[in-house]
VOPAMI-899950 format. One line per 2 residues: number of its first residue (from 1); for each residue x, y, z of N, C-alpha, C, O, CB. Coordinates in steps of 0.001 Angstrom, whole numbers, padded with zeros to 6 digits. Glycine has a CB too. Layout:
N
NUM) X:Y:Z:X:Y:Z:X:Y:Z:X:Y:Z:X:Y:Z  ...
//
This chain:
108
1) 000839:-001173:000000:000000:000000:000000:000883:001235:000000:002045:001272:000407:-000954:-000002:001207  000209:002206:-000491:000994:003741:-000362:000416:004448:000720:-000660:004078:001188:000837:004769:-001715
3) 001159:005643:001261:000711:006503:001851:000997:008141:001587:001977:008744:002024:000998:006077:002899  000129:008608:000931:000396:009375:000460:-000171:010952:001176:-001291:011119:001658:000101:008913:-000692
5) 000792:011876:001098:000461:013292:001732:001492:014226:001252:002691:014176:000976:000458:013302:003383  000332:015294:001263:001028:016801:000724:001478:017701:001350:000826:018183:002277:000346:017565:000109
7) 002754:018186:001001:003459:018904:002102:003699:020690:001160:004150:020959:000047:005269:017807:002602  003223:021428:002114:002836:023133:001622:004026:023442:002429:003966:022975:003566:001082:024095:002159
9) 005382:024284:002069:005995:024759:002725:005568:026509:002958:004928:027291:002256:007180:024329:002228  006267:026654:004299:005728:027953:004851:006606:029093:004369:007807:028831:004324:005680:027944:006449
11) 006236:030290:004006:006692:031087:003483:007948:031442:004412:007746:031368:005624:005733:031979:003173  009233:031821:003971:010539:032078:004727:011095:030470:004875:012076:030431:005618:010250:032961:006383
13) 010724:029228:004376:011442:028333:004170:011226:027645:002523:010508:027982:001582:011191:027481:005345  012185:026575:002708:012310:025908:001243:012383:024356:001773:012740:023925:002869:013873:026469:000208
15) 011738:023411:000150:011803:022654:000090:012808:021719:001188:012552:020867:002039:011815:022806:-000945  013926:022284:000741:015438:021612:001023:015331:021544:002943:015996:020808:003672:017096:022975:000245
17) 014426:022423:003307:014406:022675:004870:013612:021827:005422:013595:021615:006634:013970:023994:005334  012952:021317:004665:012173:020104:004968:012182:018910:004614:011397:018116:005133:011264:020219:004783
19) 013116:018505:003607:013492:017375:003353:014474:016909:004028:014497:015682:004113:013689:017278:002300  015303:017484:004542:016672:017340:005429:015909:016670:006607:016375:015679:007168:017616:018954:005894
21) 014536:017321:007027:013985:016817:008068:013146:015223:007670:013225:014279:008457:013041:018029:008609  012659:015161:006846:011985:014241:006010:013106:013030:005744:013020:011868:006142:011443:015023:004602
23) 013819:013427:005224:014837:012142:004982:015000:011537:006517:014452:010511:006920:016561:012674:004251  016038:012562:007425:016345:011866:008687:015147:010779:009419:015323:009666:009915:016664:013071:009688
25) 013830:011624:009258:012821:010714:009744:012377:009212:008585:011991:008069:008832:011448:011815:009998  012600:009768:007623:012178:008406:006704:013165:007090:006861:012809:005931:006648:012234:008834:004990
27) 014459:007508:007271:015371:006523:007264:015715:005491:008834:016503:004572:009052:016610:007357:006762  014635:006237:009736:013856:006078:011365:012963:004879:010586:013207:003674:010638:012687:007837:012250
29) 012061:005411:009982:010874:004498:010051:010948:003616:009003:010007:002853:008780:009567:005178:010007  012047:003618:008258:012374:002545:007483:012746:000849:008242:012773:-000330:007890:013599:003165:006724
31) 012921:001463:009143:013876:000336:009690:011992:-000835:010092:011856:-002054:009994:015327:001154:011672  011218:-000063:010397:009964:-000569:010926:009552:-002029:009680:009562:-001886:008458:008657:000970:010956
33) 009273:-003142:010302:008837:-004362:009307:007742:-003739:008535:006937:-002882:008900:008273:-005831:010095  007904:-004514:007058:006849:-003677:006104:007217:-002545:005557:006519:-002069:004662:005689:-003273:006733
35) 008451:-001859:006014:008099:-000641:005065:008788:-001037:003882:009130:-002203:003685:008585:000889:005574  009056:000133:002889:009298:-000875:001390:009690:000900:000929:009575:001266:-000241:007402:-002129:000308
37) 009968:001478:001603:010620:002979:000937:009895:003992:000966:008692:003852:001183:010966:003013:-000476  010684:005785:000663:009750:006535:000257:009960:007298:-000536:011170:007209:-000746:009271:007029:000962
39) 009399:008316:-001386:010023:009323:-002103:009069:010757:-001731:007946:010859:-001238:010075:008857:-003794  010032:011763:-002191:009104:013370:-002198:009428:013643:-003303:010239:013201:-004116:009435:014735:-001155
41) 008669:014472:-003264:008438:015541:-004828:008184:016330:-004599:007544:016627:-003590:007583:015459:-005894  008730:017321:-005781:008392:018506:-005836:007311:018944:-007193:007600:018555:-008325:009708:019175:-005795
43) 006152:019722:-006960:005506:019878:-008104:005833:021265:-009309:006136:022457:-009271:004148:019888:-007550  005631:020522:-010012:006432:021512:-011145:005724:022688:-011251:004502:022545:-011278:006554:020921:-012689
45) 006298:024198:-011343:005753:025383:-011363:005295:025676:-009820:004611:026684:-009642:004622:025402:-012431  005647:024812:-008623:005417:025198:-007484:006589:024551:-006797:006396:023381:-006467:004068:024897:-007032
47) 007821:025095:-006500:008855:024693:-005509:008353:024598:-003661:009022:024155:-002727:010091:025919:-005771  007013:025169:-003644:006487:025156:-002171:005983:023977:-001763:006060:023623:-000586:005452:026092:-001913
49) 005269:023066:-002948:004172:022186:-003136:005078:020419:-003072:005507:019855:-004078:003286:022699:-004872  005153:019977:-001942:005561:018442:-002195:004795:017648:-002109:003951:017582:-001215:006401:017907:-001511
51) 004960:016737:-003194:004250:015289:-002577:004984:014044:-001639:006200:013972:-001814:003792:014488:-003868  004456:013152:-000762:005511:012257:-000411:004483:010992:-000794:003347:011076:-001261:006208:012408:001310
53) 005132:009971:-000500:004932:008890:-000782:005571:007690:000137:006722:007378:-000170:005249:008922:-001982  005102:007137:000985:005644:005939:001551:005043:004717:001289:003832:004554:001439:005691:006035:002821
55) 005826:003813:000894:005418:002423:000282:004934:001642:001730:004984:002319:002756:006898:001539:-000641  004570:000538:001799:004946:-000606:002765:004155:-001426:002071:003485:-001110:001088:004664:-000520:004397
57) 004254:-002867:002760:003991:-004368:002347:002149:-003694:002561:001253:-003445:001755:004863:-006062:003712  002231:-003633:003593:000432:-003454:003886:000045:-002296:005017:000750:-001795:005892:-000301:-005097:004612
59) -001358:-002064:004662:-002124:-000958:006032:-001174:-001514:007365:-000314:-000857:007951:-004375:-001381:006453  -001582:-002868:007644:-001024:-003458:009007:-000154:-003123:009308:000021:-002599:010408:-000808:-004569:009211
61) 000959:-003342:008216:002311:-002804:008873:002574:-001092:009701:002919:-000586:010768:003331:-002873:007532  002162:-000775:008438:002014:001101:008802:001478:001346:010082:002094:001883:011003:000873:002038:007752
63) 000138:000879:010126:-000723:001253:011380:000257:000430:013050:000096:000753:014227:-002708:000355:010991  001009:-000427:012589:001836:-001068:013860:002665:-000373:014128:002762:-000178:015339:002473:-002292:013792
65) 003970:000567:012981:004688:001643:013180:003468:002174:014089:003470:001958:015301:005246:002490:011815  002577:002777:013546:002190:004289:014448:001501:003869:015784:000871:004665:016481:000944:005435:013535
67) 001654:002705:016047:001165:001985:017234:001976:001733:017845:001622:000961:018736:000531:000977:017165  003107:002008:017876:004295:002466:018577:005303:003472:017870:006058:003198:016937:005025:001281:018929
69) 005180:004490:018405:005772:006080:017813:007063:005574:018444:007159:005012:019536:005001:007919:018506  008402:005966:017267:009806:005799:017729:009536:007646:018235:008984:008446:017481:011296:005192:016231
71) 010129:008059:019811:010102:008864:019887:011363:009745:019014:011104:010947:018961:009852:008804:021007  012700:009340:018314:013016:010037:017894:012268:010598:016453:012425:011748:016042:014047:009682:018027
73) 011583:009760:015897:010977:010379:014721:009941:011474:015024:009704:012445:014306:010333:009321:013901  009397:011190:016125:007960:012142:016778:008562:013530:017048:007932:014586:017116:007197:011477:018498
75) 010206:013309:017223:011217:014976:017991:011265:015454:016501:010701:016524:016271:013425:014766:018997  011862:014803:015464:011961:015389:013860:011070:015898:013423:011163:016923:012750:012173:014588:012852
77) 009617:015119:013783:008463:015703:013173:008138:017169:013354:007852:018049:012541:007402:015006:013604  008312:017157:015103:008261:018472:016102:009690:019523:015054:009495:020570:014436:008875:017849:018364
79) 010378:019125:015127:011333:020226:014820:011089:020467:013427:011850:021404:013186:012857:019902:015108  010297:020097:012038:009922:020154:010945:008903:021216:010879:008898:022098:010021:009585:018977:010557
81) 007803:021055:012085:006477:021871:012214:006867:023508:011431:006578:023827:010278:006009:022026:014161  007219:023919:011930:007669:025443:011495:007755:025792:009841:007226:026779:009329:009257:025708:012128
83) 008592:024694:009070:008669:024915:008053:007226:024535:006865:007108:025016:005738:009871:024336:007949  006470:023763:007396:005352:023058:006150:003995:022954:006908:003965:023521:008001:005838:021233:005521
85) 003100:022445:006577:001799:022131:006789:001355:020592:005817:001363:020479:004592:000933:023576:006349  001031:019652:006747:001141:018354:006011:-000226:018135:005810:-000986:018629:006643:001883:017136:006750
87) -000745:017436:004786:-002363:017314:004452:-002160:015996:003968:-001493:015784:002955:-003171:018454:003266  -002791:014936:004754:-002386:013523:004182:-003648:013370:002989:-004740:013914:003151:-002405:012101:005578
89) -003309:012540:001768:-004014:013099:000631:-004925:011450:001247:-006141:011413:001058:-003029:013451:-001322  -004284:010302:001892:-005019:009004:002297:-004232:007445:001847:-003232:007397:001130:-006571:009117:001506
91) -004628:006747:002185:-003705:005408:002075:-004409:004991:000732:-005447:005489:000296:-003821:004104:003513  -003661:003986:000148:-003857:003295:-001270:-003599:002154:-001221:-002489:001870:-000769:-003146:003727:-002336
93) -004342:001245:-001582:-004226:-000187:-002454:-002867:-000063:-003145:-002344:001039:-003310:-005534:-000424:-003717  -002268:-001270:-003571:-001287:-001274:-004737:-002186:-001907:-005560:-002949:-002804:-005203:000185:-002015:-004590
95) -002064:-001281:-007036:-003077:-002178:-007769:-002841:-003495:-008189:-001633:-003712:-008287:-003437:-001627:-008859  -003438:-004303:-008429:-004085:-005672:-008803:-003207:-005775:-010104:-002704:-006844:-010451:-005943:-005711:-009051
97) -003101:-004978:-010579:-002288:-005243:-011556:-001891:-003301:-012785:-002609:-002301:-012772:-003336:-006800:-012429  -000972:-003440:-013358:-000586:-002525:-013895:-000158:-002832:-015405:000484:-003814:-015777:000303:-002046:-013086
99) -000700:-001673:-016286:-000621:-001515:-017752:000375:-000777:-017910:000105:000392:-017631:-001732:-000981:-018442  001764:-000993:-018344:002891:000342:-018749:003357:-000243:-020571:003898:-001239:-021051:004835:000330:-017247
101) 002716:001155:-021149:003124:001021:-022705:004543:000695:-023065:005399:001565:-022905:002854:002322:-023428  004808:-000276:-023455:006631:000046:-023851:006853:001402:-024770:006186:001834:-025709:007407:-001428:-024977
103) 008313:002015:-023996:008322:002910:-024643:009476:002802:-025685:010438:002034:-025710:008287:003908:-023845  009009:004025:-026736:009435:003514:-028411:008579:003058:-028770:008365:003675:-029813:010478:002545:-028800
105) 007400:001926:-028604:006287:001401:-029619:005297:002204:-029788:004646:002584:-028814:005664:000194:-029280  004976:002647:-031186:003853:002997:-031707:002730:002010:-031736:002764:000870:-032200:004128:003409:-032863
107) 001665:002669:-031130:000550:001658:-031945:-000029:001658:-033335:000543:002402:-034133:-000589:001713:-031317  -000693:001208:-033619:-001122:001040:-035144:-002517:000824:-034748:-003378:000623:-035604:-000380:-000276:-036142
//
C-alpha cells in the first residue's frame, strides 16, 4: 500500500528545509517491518508544493509503526512543524495489476 500526503511549505522556508527533516525521519521508520521505501516531490511550477509517498507491504504494517511512535521520529516531526503544513491526501491499495506502454512502440 501507499501513503500518500502533501506537504505546503511555509513562506521564509524551502523545500530543502524540509526534506533534510523528512529524509532523517524516513530513514527512522524505514527500519519498521513492512516498510518498502519513500520518495518526495516537488511539483512543477510550485517549488512550495511536495508530494511524499511511503510504500509498505500493507495498512497493518504502517498502522503497527504508528502503534508504537519511535520517539526520535515524533522529535523530527516536532522540529519540521515550522517549516510546512502536512495534508495527508489518504492510504492506497497497490493495484491488482498494472498496464505500462513500452516505450518507443507505436501503436497502429
Amino acid at each position: 500500500m501507499k501513503y500518500i500526503f502533501e506537504v505546503r511549505i511555509r513562506e521564509g522556508y524551502t523545500a530543502e528545509d524540509y526534506a533534510d527533516a523528512w529524509v532523517r525521519a524516513s530513514e527512522l521508520i524505514q527500519r519498521a517491518p513492512g516498510a518498502r521505501g519513500t520518495e518526495l516531490h516537488r511539483k512543477i511550477d510550485d517549488p512550495n508544493t511536495l508530494i511524499a509517498i511511503a510504500h509498505w507491504d500493507s495498512k497493518a504494517s504502517r498502522d503497527s509503526m504508528e502503534a508504537q511512535p519511535n520517539p526520535d521520529v515524533a522529535e523530527i516531526i516536532r522540529s519540521a512543524a515550522p517549516f510546512c503544513e502536512i495534508r495527508p491526501l489518504g492510504e492506497f491499495e497497490n493495484p491488482e495489476w498494472v498496464v505500462n506502454p513500452t516505450p518507443g512502440v507505436a501503436s497502429t
